[in-house]
Each structure stands twice: as C-alpha cells, then as structure tokens.
C-alpha positions in Angstrom: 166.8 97.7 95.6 168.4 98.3 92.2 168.5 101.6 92.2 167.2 105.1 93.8 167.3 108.8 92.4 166.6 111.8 94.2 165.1 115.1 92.5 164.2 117.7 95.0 161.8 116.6 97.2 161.0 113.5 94.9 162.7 109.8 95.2 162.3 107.6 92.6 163.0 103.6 93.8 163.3 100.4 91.6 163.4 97.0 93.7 162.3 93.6 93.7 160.0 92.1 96.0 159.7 88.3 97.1 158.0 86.6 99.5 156.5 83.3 100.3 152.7 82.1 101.3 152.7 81.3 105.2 149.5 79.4 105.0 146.9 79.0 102.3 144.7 82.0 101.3 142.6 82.0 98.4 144.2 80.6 95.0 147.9 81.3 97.0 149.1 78.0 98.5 151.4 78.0 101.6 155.5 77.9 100.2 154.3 79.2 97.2 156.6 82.0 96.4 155.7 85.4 94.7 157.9 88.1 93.4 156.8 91.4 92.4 159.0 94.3 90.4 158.4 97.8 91.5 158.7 101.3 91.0 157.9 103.5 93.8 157.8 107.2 93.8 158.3 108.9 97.1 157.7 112.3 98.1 159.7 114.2 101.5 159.0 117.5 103.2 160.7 118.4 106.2 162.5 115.0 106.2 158.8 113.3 106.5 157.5 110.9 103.9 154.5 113.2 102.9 153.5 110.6 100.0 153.8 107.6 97.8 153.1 106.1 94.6 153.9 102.6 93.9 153.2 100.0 90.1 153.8 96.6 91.4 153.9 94.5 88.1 154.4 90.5 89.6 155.8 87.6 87.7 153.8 85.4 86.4 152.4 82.7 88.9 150.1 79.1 89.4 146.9 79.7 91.0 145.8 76.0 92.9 142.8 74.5 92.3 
C-alpha cells in the first residue's frame, strides 16, 4: 500500500499488486510475473465493508505463443 485516505464513510486506497503464474493458463506462462497498480474506493457502514470500487491498470506484459 502507498497510501490510504479516509472521508467519512469513504476510503480511498493506492497499492501495488504482484503476483506470479502457478501453472500455465491461456497466454500467461507459469513464473511469469504480473503487477497491477490500483486504486480502490471503499465504502463502510456500521464498521462493514458495504462496497467497492477498484481500476486495476497492469504493466505492460509478454503474452507466449
């Protein structure tokens, strides 16, 4: 996480996601790593997540042939 704001009952959270291909599926290869940047929007009543809202935008990556 890089960072998280609180208005209200909204929380706004910027991280980065990684993670790595167990086996092949699809175009992914197994090992291939992927990493993601996000912005996730996260609503709270009552101390419940009620919603969210999340833009994934990933780095660019090789598709196998």
């Amino acid at each position: 996480m890089h960072s998280i704001h609180e208005l209200g009952d909204l929380v706004a959270v910027r991280l980065t996601w990684t993670g790595t291909v167990a086996q092949d599926a699809g175009p992914f290869g197994a090992g291939q790593e992927l990493t993601a940047h996000i912005a996730q929007f996260v609503r709270v009543d009552g101390g419940l997540i009620t919603e969210i809202e999340t833009y994934d935008c990933y780095e660019p990556f090789q598709v196998e042939k």
